[in-house]
C-alpha positions in Angstrom: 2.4 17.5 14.5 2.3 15.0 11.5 4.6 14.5 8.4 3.1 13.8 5.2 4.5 10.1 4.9 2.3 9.7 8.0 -0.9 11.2 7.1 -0.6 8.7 3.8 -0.2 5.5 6.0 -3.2 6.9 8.0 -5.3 7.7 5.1 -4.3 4.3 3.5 -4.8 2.4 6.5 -8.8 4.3 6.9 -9.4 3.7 2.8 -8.3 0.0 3.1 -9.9 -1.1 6.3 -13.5 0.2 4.8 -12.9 -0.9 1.5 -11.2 -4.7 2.8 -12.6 -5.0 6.2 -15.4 -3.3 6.6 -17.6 -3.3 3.2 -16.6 -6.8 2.7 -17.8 -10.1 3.2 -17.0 -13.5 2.3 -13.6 -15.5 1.6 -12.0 -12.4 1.0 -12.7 -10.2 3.7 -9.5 -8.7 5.5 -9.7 -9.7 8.8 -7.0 -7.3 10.0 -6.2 -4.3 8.5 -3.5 -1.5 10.5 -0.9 1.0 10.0 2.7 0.1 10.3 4.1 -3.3 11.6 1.7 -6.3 11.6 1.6 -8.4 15.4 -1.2 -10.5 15.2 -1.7 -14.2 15.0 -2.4 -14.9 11.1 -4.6 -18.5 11.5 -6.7 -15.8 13.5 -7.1 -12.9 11.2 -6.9 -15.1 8.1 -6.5 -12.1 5.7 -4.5 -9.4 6.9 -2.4 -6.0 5.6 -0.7 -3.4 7.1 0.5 -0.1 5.4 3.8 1.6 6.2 5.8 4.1 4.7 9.0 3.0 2.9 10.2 -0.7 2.9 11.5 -2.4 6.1 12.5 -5.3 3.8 14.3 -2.8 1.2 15.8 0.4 3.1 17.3 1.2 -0.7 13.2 2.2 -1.7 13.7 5.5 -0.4 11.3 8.8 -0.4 13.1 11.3 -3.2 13.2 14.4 -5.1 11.5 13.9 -8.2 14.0 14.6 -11.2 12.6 16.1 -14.6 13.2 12.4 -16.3 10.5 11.3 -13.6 8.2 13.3 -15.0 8.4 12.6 -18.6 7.8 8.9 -17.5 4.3 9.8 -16.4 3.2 12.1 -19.3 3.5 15.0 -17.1 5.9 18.2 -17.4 6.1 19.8 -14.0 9.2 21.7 -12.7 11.9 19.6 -10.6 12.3 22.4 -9.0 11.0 26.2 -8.8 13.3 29.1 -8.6 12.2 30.8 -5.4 9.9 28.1 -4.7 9.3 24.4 -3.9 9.8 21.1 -5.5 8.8 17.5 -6.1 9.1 14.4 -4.1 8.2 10.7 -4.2 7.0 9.5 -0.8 6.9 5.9 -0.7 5.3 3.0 1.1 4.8 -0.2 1.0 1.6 -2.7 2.1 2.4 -6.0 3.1 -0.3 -8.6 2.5 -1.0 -12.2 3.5 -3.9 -14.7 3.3 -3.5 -17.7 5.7 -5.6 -20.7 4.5 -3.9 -23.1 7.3 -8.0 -24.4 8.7 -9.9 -23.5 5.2 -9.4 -26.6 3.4 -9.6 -24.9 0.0 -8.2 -26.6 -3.2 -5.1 -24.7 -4.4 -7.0 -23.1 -7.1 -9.8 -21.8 -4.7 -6.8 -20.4 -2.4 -5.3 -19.2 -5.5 -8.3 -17.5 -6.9 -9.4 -16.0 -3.3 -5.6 -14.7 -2.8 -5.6 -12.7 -5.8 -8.5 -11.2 -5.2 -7.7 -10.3 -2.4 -4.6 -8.5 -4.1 -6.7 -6.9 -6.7 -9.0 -5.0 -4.6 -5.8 -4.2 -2.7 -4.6 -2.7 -5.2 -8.1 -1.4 -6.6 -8.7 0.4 -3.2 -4.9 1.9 -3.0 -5.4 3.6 -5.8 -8.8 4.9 -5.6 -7.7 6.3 -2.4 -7.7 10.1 -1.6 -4.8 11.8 -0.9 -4.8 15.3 -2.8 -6.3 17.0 0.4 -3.4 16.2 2.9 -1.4 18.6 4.0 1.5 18.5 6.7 2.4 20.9 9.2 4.9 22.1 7.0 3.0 22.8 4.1 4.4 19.6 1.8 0.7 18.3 -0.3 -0.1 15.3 -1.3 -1.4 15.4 -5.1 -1.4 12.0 -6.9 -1.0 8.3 -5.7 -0.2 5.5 -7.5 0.8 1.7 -7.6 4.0 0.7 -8.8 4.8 -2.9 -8.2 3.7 -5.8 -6.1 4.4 -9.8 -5.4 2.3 -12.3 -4.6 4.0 -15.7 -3.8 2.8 -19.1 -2.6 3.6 -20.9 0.5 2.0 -23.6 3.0 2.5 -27.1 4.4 0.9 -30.5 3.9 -1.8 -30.1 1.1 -4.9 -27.7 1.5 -2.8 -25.8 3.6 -1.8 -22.6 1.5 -0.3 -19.3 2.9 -0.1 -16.7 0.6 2.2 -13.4 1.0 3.2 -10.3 -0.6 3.1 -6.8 -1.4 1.9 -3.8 -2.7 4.4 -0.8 -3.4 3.3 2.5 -3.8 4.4 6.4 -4.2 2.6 9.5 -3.6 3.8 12.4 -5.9 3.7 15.6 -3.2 5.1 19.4 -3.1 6.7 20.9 -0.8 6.8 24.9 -1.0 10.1 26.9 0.6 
């Protein structure tokens, strides 16, 4: 049985590691690229995400019922909720990111320019991702996915060593039928 938050990380997780991993080469290549909680050695995998659903660094992002207001912030007009019927939700993720450049020996703008690449197609890929055909057991679908906020910070020792880490937020609109 799967939940629709879990088909999401999975489909994420499939779309990312082609698009990051897989069809990629060069500097920015993700050398790791997994659902949920990230266990690997860093200097090893160089570039790395994972994709989980909410926030385990901020339980207060939360999935939730999608409220009329939400939808006027989108341009859309759909129900909150349907007499007899279903409603709205916002399931929510997040996809942390990091790009070790400990042994590269870039300049800090190289490692600044290869980093937010690296973000950009990231992002790029997230939201190009298809979600409209999942379906859970229970019937909730998975219509429209989008960004909606990220951070990308620098970090790193002695000079030419630069870490950089982050994230990438993101919500799936979905219905869920009575």
């Amino acid at each position: 049985m799967s939940q629709i938050s879990h088909l999401l990380v999975m489909r994420l997780t499939d779309t990312l590691d082609l698009e990051m991993r897989v069809n990629t080469s060069g500097p920015t290549k993700a050398g790791l690229v997994q659902a949920y909680r990230f266990q690997d050695n860093p200097l090893e995998k160089v570039n790395y995400l994972y994709v989980s659903a909410g926030n385990p660094q901020d339980p207060d992002l939360q999935d939730a019922r999608v409220s009329a207001r939400d939808m006027e912030n989108l341009g859309m007009n759909l129900p909150a909720g349907e007499v007899g019927g279903g409603h709205y939700w916002w399931r929510r993720g997040r996809i942390a990111l990091g790009c070790y450049f400990i042994t590269k020996n870039y300049t800090q703008e190289v490692a600044a320019d290869y980093a937010h690449t690296f973000l950009g197609r990231v992002m790029h890929h997230t939201e190009r991702a298809n979600v409209s055909d999942l379906v859970d057991d229970w019937g909730e679908e998975a219509s429209y996915l989008m960004v909606f906020a990220s951070t990308f910070f620098e970090g790193g020792g002695p000079p030419n060593q630069y870490i950089w880490r982050g994230h990438v937020l993101w919500q799936v609109l979905t219905h869920r039928p009575y």
